[in-house]
N, C-alpha and C positions, 0 to 999 in steps of 0.2 A: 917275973918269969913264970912264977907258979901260977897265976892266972892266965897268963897266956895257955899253958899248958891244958887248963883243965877245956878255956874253951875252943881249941883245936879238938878237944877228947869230945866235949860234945856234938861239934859240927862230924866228926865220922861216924858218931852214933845215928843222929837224924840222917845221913846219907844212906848208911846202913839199911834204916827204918824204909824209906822211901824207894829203895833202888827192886824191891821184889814188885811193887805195883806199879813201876812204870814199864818193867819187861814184861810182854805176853808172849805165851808161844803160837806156834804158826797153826794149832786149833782152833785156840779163842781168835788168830784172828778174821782166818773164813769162815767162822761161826759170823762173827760180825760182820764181818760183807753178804753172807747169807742173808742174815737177818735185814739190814739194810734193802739187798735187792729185793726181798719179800716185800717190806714196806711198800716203795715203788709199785708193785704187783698189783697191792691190795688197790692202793690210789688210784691208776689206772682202771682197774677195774669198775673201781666207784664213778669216775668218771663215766665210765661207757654205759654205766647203768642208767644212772643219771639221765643222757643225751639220749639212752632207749626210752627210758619211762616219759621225757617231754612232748613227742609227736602224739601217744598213747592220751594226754590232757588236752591237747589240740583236739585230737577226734572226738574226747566226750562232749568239749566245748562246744563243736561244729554240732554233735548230735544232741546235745540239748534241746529239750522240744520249748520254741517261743510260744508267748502267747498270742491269742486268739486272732486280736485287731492287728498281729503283724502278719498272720496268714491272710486277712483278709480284710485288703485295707478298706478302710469305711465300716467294718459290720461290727454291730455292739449286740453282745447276748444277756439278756435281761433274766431275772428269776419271776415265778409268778408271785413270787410276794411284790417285789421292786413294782411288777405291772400293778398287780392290787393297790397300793400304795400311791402310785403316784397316776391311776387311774391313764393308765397309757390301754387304749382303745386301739385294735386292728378290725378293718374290716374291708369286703372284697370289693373291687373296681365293679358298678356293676352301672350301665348304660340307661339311662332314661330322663324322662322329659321332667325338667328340673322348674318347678313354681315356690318361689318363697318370698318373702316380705322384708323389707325394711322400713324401719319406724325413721320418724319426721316429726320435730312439733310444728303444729300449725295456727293458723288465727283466720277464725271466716271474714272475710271481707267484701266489701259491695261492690255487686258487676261493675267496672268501671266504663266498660262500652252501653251499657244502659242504663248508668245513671243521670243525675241530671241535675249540675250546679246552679244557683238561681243567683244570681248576681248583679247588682246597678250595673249600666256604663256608663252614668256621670255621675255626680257629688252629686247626693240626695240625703232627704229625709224621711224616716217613713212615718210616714202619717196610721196607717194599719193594718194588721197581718188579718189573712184571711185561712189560714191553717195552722194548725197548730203541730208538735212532735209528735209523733207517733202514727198520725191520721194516715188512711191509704186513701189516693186521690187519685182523679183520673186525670189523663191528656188534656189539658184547657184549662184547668180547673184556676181561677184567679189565686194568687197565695198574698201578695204582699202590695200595696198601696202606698207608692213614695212621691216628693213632692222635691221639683228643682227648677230653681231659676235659668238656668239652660233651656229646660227643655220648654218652661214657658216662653222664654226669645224666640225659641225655634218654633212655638205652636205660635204667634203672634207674627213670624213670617212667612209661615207655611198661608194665612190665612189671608194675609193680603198677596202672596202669590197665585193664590187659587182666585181669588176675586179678579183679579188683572187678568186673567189667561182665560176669564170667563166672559169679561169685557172685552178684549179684543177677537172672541170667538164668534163673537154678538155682531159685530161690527161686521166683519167678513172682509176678504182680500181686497177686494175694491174698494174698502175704508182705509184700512191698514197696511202697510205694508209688509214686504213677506219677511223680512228683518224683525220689526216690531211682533208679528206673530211669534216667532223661534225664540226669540229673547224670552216673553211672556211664559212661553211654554218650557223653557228650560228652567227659568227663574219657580217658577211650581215643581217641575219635579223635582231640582234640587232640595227644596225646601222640605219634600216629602219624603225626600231619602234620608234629610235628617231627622227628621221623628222616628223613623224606620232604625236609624241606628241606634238611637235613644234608646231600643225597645220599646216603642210604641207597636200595639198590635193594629192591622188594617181597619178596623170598627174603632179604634179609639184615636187614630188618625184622619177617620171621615167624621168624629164626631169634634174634634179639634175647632172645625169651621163655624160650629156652631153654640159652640157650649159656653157659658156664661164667663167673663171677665175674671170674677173672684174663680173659677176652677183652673183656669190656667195654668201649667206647671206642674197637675197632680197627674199622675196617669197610675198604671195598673202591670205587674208581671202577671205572666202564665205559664202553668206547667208547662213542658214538651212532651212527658212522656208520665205515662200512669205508674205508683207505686208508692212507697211509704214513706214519709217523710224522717228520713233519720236524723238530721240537724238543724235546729232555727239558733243560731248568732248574731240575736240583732233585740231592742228592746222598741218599743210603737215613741218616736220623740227621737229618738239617735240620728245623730248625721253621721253619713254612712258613706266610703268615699268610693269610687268607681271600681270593680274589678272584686272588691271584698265577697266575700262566700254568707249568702244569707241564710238560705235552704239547704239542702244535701235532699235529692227524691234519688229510689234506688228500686228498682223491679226485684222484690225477696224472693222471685220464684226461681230465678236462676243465680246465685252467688259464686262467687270464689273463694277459693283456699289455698293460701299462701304458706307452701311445706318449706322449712327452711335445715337446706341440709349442713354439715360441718363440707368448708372447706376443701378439707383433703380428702374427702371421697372422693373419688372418679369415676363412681357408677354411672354409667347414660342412663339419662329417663327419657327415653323418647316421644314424642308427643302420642295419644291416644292411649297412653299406659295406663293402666285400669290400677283405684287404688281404694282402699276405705278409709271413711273419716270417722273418726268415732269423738261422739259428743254429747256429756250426758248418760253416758253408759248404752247408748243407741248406736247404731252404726248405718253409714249412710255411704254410696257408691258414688263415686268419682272418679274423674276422667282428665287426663293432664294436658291442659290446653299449651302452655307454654315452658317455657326453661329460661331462667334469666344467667346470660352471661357473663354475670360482675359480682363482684365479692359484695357483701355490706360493708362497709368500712366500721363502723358502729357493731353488729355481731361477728363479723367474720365469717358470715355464713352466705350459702348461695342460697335464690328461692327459686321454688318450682310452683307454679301456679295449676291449680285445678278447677273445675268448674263442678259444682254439685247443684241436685235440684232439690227446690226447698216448697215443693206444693203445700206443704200442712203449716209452712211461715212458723216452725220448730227453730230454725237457726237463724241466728240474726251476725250481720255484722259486730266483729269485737269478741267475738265466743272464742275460747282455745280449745284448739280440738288437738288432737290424735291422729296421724297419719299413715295407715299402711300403704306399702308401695308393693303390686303386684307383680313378679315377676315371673316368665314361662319359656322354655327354650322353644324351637320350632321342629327339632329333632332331636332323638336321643342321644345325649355325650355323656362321654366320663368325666366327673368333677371330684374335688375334695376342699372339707373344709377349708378356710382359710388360715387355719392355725395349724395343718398339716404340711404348708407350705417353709421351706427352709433355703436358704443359701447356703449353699456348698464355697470351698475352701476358692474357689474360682471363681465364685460370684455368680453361677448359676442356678437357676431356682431346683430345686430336689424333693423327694418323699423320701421316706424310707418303708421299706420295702421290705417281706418278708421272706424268706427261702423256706425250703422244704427243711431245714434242719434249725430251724427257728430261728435262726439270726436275723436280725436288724440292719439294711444296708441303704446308704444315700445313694439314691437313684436321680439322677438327674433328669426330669421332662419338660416340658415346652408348655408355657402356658395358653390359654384360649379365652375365649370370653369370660366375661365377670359376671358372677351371680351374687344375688345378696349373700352373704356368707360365703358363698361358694363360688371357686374360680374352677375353670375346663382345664384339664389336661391332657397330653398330646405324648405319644413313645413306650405309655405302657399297654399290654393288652389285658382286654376283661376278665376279670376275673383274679386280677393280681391282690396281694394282699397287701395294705399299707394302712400304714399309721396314721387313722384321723385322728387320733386326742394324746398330746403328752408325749409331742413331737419333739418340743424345745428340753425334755427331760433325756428323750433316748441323744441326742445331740450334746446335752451335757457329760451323758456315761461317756459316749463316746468321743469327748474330751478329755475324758481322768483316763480312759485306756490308751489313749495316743500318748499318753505322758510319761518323759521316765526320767525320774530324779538325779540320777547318775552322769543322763548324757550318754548313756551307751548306746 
């Protein structure tokens, strides 16, 4: 009982204790709903500030000055170091009559419209040469002495057709008749037109009829045309079979020059194009007779043929030469090199171009004829400033400034 007692006694003490802080009077407690509604005040207010200062980072946003390449699209502005550096060249559009050269390796070769192959047309031997390498000969001149049993068959019936057609001539129509005449007389000239293809010449076919037994079957070539003998392929005792190339005779006063360009050039050289050949550290003028339209399949290269004059016999076939190629407009145009040419983002050909405030801009124009080096341009007017050297450098800047890591 006395325990119960004592803790009834302490449960009204702790009531005691506790019952003054949970009564407030009615200051404290519109103090506290004051203070409360303040809170709220203050919050609100922070809000509205908030939502004022957000449009206020918009506008600085919006007025943030971008850069350059986005005020103006295509133009890259360079430092005169950068130029220095990477040697980027401007200079002005200016009109005139454009001559320059493109190089060619070449090799001289023998006119082949005035040469002159010497060749059997049947199996033969040659018995003996009558020229030797190097020799300049004239028109007629005998070269080589072969010896074929062909053509002794064929001098052995040329000679009894001649004999026959000279007997029934003898006789006359009123012996013979006109059958046997025509017979006689075709039976001869057939026989004459074969020694004739042989290569027998007219004097060594009239002397056919008469010449001794044991010579039969030798007979004699002749030049056709005057000049120097460039190649003998044959040794005196060789049998030597129809069509084979014995001699090579070649006129050295008028040669050719065989310029062999790459492929993928697409320059036109048109015939009568003026060009120099240099050979020897001399230089010699020539003139482009032809243009071959087929690739080599062995270099890959096209040839352009030229004709040069060789009066002092200085060049010979087989020499490598050097080839300039002369080139001249007919009127004055605007060109640029061909390294100042670029493809724009559209696949259009471009310069770039300079402003009055020095920026760099891809300009898009049209292009016009090809020059060695240099291609015509068409949409800008003279006097314009653009980037001939160090083209593909301003094109680069002007890739890192289109760039942005962000994605923004």
């Amino acid at each position: 009982m006395k325990r119960l007692n004592i803790t009834f006694s302490a449960l009204v003490l702790m009531f005691a204790n506790f019952a003054p802080a949970a009564t407030s009077t009615p200051q404290d407690v519109e103090h506290a709903k004051s203070g409360h509604e303040h809170s709220e005040a203050q919050l609100q207010a922070m809000h509205v500030h908030e939502a004022d200062e957000a449009p206020h980072e918009d506008e600085q946003a919006v007025s943030q000055p971008q850069p350059e390449h986005d005020e103006q699209a295509g133009g890259v502005r360079l430092t005169d170091t950068q130029m220095r550096l990477a040697n980027v060249q401007i200079s002005k559009l200016e009109k005139r009559i454009y001559q320059s050269q493109l190089y060619a390796p070449g090799e001289i070769k023998a006119n082949g419209y005035s040469s002159y192959v010497l060749s059997p047309r049947v199996d033969s031997i040659v018995v003996k040469r009558h020229a030797t390498l190097g020799q300049h000969i004239k028109a007629g001149a005998p070269l080589v002495s072969l010896f074929s049993a062909e053509v002794a068959s064929a001098q052995t019936t040329y000679r009894l057709a001649k004999a026959e057609w000279q007997r029934v001539q003898k006789m006359g129509k009123g012996t013979v008749s006109e059958k046997r005449l025509l017979t006689a007389k075709a039976e001869y000239e057939v026989a004459q037109s074969q020694l004739v293809a042989f290569g027998l010449s007219s004097k060594a076919i009239e002397q056919s009829a008469d010449i001794p037994a044991e010579k039969l079957g030798e007979y004699t070539l002749f030049v056709g045309t005057s000049g120097a003998v460039l190649s003998d392929n044959f040794a005196q005792g060789q049998r030597v079979d129809a069509g084979i190339e014995l001699m090579l005779i070649a006129d050295e006063r008028l040669l050719w020059v065989e310029a062999k360009l790459s492929a993928n050039q697409t320059i036109d050289i048109d015939e009568g194009t003026t060009a120099q050949v240099k050979v020897n550290q001399q230089m010699y003028p020539a003139t482009v007779i032809q243009e071959a339209h087929t690739i080599d399949q062995a270099t890959r290269s096209r040839v352009v043929r030229l004709s040069v004059k060789n009066n002092q016999h200085t060049l010979h076939p087989g020499m490598f030469s050097d080839v300039y190629f002369e080139f001249a407009t007919e009127q004055k145009v605007l060109a640029v090199p061909e390294q100042a040419l670029l493809r724009n983002p559209d696949g259009d050909w471009a310069v770039f171009v300079q402003d009055e405030d020095g920026e760099l801009i891809s300009t898009e124009v049209e292009l016009g004829q090809r020059f060695a080096g240099f291609r015509e341009i068409k949409g800008l007017p003279e006097g314009t400033k653009v980037v001939t050297e160090g083209a593909f450098f301003v094109a680069s800047e002007q890739a890192k400034g289109g760039f942005d890591p962000h994605n923004h």
